[in-house]
MOPAC internal coordinates of N, CA, C and O (Angstrom, degrees):
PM7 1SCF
backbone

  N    0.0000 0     0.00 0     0.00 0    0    0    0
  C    1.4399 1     0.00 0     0.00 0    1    0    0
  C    1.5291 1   110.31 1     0.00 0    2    1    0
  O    1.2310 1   117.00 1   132.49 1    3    2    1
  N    1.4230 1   123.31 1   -47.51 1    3    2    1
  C    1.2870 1   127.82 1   171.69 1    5    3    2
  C    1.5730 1   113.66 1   -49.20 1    6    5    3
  O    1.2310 1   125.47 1   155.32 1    7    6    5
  N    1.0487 1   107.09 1   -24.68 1    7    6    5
  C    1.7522 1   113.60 1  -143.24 1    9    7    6
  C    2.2086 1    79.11 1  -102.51 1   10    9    7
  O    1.2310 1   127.97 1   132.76 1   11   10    9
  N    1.0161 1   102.26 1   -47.24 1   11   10    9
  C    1.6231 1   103.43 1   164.33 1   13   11   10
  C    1.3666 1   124.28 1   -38.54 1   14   13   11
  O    1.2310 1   130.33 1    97.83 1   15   14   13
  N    1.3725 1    97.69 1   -82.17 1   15   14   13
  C    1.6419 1   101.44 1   159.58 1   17   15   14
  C    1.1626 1   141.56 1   -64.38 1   18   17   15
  O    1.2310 1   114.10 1  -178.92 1   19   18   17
  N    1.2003 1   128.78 1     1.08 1   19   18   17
  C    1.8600 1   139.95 1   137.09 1   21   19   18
  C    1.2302 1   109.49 1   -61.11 1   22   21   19
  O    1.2310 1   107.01 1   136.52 1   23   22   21
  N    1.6165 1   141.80 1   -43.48 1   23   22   21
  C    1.0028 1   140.76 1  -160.20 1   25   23   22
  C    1.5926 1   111.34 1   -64.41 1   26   25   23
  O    1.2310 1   133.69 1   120.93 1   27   26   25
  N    1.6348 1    91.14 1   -59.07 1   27   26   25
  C    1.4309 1   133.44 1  -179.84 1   29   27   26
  C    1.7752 1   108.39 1   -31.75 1   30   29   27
  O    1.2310 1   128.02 1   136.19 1   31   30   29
  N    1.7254 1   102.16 1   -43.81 1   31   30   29
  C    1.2825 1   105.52 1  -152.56 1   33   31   30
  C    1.6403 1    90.27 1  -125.26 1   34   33   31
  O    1.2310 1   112.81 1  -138.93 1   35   34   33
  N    1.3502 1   131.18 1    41.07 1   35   34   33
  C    1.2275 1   145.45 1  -170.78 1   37   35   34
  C    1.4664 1   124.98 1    20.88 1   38   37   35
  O    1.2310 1   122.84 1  -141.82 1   39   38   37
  N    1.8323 1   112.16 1    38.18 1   39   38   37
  C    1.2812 1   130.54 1  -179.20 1   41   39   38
  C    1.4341 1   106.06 1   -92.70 1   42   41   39
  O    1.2310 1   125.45 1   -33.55 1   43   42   41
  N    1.6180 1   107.14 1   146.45 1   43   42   41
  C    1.6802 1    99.68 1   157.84 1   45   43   42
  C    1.3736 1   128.12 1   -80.16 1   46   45   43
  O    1.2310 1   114.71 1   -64.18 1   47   46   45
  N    1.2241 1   127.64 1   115.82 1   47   46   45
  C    1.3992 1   125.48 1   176.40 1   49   47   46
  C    1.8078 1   143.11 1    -8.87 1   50   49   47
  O    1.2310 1   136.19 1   116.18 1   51   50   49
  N    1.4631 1    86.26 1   -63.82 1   51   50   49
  C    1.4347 1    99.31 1   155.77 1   53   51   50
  C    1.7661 1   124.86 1   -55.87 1   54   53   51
  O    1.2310 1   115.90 1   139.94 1   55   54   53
  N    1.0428 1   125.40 1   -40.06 1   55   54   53
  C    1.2942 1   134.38 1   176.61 1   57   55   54
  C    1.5154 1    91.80 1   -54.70 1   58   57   55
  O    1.2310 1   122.01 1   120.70 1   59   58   57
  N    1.8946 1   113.75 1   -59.30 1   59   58   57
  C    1.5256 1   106.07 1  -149.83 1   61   59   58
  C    1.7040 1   109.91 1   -75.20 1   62   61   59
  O    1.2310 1   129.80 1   165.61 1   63   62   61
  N    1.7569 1    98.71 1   -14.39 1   63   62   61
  C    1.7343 1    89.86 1   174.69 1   65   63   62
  C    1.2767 1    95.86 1   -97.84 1   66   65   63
  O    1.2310 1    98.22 1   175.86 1   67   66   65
  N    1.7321 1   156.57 1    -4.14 1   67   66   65
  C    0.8812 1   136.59 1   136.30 1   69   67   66
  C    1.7018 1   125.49 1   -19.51 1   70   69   67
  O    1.2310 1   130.77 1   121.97 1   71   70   69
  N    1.6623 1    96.82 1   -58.03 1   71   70   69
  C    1.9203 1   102.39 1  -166.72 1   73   71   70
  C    1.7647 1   113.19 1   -86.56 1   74   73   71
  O    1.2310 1   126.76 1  -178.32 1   75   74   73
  N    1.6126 1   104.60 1     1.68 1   75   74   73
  C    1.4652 1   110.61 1   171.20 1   77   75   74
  C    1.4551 1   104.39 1   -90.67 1   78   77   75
  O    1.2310 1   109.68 1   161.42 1   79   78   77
  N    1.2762 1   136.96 1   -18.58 1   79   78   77
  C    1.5485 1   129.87 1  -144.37 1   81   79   78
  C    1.8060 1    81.08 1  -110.26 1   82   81   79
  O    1.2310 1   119.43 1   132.46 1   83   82   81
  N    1.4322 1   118.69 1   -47.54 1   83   82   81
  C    1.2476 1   127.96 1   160.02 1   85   83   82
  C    1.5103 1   127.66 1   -31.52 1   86   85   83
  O    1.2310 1   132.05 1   120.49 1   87   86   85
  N    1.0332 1    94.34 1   -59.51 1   87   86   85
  C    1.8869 1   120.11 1   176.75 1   89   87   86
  C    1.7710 1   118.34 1   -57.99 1   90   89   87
  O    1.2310 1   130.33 1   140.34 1   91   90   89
  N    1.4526 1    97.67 1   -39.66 1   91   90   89
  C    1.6795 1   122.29 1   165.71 1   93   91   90
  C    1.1060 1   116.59 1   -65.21 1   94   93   91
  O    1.2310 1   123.52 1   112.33 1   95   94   93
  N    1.1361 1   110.85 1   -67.67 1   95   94   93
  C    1.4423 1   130.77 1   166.93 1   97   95   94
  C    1.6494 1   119.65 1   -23.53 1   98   97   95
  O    1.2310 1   127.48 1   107.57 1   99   98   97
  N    1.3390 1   103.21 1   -72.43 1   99   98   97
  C    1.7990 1   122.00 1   154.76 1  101   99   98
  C    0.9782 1   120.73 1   -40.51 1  102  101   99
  O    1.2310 1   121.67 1   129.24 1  103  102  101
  N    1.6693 1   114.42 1   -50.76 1  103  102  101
  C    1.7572 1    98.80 1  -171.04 1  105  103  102
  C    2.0346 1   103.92 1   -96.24 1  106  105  103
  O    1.2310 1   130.76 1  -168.66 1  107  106  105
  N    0.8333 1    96.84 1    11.34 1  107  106  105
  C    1.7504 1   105.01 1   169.80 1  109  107  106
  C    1.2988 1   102.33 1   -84.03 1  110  109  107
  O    1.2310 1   117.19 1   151.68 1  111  110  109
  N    1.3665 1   122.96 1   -28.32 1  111  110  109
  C    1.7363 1   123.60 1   178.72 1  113  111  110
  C    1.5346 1   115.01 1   -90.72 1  114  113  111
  O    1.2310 1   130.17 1   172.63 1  115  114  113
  N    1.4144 1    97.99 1    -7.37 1  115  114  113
  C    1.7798 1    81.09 1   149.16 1  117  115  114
  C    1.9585 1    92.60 1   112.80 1  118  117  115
  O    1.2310 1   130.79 1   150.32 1  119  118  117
  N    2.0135 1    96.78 1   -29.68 1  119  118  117
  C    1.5315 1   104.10 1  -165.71 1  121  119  118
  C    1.6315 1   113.20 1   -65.23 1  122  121  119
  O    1.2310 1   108.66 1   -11.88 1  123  122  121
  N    0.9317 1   138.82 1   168.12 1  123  122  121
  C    1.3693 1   134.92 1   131.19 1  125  123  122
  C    1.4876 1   116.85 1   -94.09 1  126  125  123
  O    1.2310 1   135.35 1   -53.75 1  127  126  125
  N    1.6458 1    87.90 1   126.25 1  127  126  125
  C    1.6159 1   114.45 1  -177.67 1  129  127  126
  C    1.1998 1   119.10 1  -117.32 1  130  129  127
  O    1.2310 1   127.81 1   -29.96 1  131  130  129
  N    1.3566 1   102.58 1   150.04 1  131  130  129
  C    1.9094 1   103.84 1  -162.75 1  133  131  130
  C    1.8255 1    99.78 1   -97.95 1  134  133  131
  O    1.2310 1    91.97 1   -76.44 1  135  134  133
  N    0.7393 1   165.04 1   103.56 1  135  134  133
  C    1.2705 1   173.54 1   143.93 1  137  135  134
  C    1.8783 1   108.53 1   -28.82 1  138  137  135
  O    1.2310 1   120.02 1   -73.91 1  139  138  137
  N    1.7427 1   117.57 1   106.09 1  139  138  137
  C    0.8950 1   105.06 1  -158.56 1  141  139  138
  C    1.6191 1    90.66 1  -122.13 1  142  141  139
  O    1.2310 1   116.45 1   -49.63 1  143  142  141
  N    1.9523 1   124.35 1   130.37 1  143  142  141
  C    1.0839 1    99.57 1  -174.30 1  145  143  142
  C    1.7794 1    92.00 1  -122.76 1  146  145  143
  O    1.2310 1   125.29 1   -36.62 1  147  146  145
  N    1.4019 1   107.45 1   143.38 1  147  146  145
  C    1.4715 1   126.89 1   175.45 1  149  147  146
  C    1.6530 1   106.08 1   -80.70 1  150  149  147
  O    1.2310 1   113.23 1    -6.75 1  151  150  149
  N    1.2580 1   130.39 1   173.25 1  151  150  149
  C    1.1434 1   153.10 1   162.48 1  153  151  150
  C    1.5549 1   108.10 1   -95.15 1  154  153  151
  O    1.2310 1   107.73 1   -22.31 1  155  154  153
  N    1.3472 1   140.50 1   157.69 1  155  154  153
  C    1.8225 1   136.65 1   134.94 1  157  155  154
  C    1.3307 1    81.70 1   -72.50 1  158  157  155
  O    1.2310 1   131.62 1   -44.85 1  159  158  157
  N    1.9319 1    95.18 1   135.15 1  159  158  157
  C    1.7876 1    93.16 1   147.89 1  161  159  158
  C    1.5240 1   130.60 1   -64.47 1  162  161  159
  O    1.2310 1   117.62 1   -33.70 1  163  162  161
  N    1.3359 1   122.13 1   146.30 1  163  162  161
  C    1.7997 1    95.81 1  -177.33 1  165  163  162
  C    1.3556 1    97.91 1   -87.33 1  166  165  163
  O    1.2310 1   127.12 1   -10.10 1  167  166  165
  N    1.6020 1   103.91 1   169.90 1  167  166  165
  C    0.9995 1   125.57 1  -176.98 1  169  167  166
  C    1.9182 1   131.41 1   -64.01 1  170  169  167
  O    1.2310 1   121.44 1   -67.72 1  171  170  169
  N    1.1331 1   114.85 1   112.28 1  171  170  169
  C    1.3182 1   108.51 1  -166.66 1  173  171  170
  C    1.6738 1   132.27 1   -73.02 1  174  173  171
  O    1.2310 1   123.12 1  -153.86 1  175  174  173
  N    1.1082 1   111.63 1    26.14 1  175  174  173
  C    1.2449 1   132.02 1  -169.24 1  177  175  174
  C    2.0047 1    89.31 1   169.88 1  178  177  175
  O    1.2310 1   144.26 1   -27.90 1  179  178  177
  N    1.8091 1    70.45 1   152.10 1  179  178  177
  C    1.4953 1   109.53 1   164.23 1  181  179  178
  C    1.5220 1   128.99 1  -108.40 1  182  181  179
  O    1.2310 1   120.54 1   -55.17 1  183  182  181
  N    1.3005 1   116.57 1   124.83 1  183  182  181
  C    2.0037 1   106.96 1  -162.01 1  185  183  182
  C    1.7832 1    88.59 1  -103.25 1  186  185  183
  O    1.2310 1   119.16 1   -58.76 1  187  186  185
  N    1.5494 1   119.20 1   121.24 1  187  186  185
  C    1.3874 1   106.78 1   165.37 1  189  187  186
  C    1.4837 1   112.03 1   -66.11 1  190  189  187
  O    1.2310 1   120.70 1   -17.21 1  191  190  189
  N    1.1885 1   116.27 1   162.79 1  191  190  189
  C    1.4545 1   132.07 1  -175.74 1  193  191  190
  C    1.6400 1   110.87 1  -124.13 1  194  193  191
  O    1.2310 1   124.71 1   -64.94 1  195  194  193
  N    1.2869 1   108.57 1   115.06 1  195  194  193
  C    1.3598 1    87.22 1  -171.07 1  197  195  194
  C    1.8681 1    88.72 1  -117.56 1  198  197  195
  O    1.2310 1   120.40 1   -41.57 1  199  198  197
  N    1.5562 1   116.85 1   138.43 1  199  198  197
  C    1.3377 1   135.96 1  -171.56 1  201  199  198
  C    1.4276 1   119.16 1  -108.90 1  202  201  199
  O    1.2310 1   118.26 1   -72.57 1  203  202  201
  N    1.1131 1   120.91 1   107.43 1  203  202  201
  C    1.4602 1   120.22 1  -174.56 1  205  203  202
  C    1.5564 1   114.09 1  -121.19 1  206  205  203
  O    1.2310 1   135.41 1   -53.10 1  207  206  205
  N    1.8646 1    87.79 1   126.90 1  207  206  205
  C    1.6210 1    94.37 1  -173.61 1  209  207  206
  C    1.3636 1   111.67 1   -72.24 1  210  209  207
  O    1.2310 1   120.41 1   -34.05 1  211  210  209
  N    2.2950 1   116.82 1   145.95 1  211  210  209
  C    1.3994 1   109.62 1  -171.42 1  213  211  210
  C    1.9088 1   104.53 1   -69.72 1  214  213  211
  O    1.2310 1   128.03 1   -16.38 1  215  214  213
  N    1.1995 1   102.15 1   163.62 1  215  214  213
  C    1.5045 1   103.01 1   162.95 1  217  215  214
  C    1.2290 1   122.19 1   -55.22 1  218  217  215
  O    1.2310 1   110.41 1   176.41 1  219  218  217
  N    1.0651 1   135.62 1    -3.59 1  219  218  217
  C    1.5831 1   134.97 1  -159.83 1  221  219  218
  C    1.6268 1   103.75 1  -110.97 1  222  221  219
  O    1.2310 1   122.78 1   165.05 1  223  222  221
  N    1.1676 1   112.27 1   -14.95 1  223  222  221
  C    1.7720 1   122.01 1  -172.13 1  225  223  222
  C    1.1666 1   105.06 1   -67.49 1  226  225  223
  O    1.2310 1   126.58 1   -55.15 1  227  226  225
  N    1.5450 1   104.94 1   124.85 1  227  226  225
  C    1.5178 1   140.20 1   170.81 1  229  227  226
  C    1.3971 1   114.30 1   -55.37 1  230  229  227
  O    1.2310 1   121.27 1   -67.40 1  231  230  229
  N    1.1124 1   115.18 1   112.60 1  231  230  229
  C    1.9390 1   120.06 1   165.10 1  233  231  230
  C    1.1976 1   104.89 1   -65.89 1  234  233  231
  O    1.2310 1   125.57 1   -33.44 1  235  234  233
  N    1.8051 1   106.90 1   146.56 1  235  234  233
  C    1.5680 1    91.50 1  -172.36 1  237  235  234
  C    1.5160 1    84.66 1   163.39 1  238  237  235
  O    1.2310 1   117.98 1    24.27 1  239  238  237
  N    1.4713 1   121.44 1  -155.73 1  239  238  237
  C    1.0742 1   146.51 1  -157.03 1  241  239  238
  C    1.3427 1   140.46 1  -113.44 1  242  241  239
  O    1.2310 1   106.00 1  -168.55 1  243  242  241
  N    1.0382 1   143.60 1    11.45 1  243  242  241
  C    1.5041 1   138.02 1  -149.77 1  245  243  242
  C    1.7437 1   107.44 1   -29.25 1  246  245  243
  O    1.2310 1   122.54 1   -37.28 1  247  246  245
  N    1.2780 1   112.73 1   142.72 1  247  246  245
  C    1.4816 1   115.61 1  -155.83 1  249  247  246
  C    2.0041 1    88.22 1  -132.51 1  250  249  247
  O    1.2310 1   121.99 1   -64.56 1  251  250  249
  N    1.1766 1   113.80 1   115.44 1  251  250  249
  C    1.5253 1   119.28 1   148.85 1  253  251  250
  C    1.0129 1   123.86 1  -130.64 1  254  253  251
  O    1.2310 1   120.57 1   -23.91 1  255  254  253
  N    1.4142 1   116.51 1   156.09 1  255  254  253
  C    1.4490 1   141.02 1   174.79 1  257  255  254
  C    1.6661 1   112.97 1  -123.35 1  258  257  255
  O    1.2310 1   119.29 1   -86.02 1  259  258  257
  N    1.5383 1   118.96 1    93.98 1  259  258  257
  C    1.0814 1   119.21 1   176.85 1  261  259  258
  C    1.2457 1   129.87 1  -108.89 1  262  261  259
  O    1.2310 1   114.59 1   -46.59 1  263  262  261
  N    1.6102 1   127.86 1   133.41 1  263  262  261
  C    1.9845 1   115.36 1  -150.46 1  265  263  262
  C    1.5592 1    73.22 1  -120.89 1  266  265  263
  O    1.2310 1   132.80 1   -23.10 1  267  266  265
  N    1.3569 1    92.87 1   156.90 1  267  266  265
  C    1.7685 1   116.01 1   162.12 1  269  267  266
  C    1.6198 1   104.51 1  -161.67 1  270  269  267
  O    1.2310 1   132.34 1   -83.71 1  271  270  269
  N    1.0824 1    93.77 1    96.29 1  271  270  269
  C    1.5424 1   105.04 1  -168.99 1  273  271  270
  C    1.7282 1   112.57 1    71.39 1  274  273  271
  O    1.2310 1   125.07 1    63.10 1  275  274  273
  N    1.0556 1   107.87 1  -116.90 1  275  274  273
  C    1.5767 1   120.77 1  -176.22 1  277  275  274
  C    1.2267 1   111.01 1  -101.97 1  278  277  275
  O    1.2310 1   117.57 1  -177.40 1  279  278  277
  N    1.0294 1   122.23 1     2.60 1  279  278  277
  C    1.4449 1   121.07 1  -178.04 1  281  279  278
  C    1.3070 1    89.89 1  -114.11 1  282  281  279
  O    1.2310 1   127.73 1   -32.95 1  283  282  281
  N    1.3381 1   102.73 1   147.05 1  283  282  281
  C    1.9917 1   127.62 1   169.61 1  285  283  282
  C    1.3514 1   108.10 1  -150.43 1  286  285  283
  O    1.2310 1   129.92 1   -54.16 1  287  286  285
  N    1.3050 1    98.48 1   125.84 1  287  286  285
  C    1.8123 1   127.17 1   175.49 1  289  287  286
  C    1.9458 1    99.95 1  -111.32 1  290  289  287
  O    1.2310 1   133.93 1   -46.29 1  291  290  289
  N    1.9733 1    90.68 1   133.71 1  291  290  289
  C    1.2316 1    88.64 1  -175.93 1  293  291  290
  C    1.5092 1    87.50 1  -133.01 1  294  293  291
  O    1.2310 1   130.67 1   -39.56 1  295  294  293
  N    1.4260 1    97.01 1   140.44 1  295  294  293
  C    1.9357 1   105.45 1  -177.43 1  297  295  294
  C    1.4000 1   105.49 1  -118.06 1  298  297  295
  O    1.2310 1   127.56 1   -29.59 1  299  298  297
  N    1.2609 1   103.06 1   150.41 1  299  298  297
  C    1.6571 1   124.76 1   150.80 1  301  299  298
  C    0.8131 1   108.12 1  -112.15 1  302  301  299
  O    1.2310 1   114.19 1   -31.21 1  303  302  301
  N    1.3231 1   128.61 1   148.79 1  303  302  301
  C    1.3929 1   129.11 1  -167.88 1  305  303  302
  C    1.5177 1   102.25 1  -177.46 1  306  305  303
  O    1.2310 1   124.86 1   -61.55 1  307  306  305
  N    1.7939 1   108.28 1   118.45 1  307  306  305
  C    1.4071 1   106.25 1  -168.58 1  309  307  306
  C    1.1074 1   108.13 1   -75.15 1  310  309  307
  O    1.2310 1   121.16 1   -38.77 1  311  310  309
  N    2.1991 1   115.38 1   141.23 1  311  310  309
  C    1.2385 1   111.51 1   137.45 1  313  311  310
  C    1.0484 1   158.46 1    37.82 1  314  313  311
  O    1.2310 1   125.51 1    95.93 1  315  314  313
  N    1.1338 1   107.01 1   -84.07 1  315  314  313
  C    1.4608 1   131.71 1  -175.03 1  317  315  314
  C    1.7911 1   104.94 1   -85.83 1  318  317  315
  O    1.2310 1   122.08 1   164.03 1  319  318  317
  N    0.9017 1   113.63 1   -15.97 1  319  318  317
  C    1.8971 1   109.30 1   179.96 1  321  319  318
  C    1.7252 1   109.23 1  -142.12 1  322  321  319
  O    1.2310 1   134.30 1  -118.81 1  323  322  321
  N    1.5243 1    89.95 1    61.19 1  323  322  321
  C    1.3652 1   121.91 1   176.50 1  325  323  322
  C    1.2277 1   108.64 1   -68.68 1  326  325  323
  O    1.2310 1   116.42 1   137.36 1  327  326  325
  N    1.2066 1   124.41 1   -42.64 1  327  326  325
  C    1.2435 1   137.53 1  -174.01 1  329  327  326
  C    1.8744 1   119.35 1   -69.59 1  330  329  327
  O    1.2310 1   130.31 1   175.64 1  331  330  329
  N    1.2487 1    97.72 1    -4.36 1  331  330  329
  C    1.6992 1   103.47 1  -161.74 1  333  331  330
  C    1.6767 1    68.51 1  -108.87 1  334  333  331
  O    1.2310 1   113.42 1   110.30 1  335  334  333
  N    1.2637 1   130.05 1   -69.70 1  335  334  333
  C    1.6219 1   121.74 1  -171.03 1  337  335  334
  C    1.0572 1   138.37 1   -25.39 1  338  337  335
  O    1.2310 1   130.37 1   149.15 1  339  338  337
  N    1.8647 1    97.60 1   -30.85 1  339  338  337
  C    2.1481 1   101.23 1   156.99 1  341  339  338
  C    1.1678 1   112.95 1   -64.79 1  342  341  339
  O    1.2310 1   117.23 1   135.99 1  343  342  341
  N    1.5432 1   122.88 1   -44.01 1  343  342  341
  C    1.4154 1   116.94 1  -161.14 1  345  343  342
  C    2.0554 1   109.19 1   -76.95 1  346  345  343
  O    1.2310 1   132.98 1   166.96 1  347  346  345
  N    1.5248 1    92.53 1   -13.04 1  347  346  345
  C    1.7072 1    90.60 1   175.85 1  349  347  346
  C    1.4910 1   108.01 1   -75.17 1  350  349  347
  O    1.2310 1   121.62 1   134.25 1  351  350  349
  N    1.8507 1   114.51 1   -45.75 1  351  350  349
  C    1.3121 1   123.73 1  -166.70 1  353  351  350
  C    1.2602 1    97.70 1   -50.08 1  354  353  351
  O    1.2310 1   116.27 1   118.76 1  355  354  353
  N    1.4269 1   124.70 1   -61.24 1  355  354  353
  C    1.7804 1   151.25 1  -151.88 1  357  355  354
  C    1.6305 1    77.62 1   -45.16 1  358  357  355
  O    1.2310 1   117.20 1   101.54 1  359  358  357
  N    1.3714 1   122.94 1   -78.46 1  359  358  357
  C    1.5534 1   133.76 1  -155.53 1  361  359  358
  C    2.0231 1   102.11 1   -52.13 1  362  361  359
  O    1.2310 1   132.85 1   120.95 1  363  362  361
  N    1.2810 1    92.78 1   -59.05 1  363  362  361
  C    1.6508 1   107.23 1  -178.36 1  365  363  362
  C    1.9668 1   110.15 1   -55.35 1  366  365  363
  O    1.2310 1   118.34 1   168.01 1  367  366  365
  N    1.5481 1   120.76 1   -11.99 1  367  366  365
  C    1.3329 1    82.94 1   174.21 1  369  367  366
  C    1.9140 1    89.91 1  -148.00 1  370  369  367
  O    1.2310 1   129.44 1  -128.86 1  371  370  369
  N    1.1538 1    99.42 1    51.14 1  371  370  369
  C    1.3639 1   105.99 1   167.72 1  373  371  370
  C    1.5065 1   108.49 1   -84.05 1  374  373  371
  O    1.2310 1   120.10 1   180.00 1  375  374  373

């Protein structure tokens, strides 16, 4: 749930259960504490990445099994268009 609402609000996780354990912490001492939350700046540019498979890479299969609750999706998915398989996962477990 934490890790949700960091996402949500373009925080890193750890930071946001950092400033809750903090926040507890404080009001267990009795103080009143002001809870102050920052943004990451985003990034001002984008660097393309360009990825090149070694010569030695095996044709073949990539094999998953993904559960979300009661439902499970299992893929094959060639090799060679590995790269399209993030952009399916990305969609499949948003």
């Amino acid at each position: 749930m934490v890790a949700a609402i960091a996402l949500a609000n373009g925080l890193n996780a750890n930071y946001l259960r950092r400033w809750i354990k903090e926040r507890r912490e404080q009001a267990a001492g009795g103080g009143v504490a002001e809870l102050v939350v920052a943004k990451m700046p985003a990034p001002s540019a984008l660097v393309p990445v360009v990825i090149q498979a070694p010569e030695d890479v095996v044709s073949g299969d990539i094999r998953l099994d993904i559960r979300r609750g009661p439902t499970t999706v299992q893929l094959a998915w060639p090799v060679d268009h590995a790269a399209m398989l993030g952009v399916v996962l990305k969609e499949l477990l948003r």
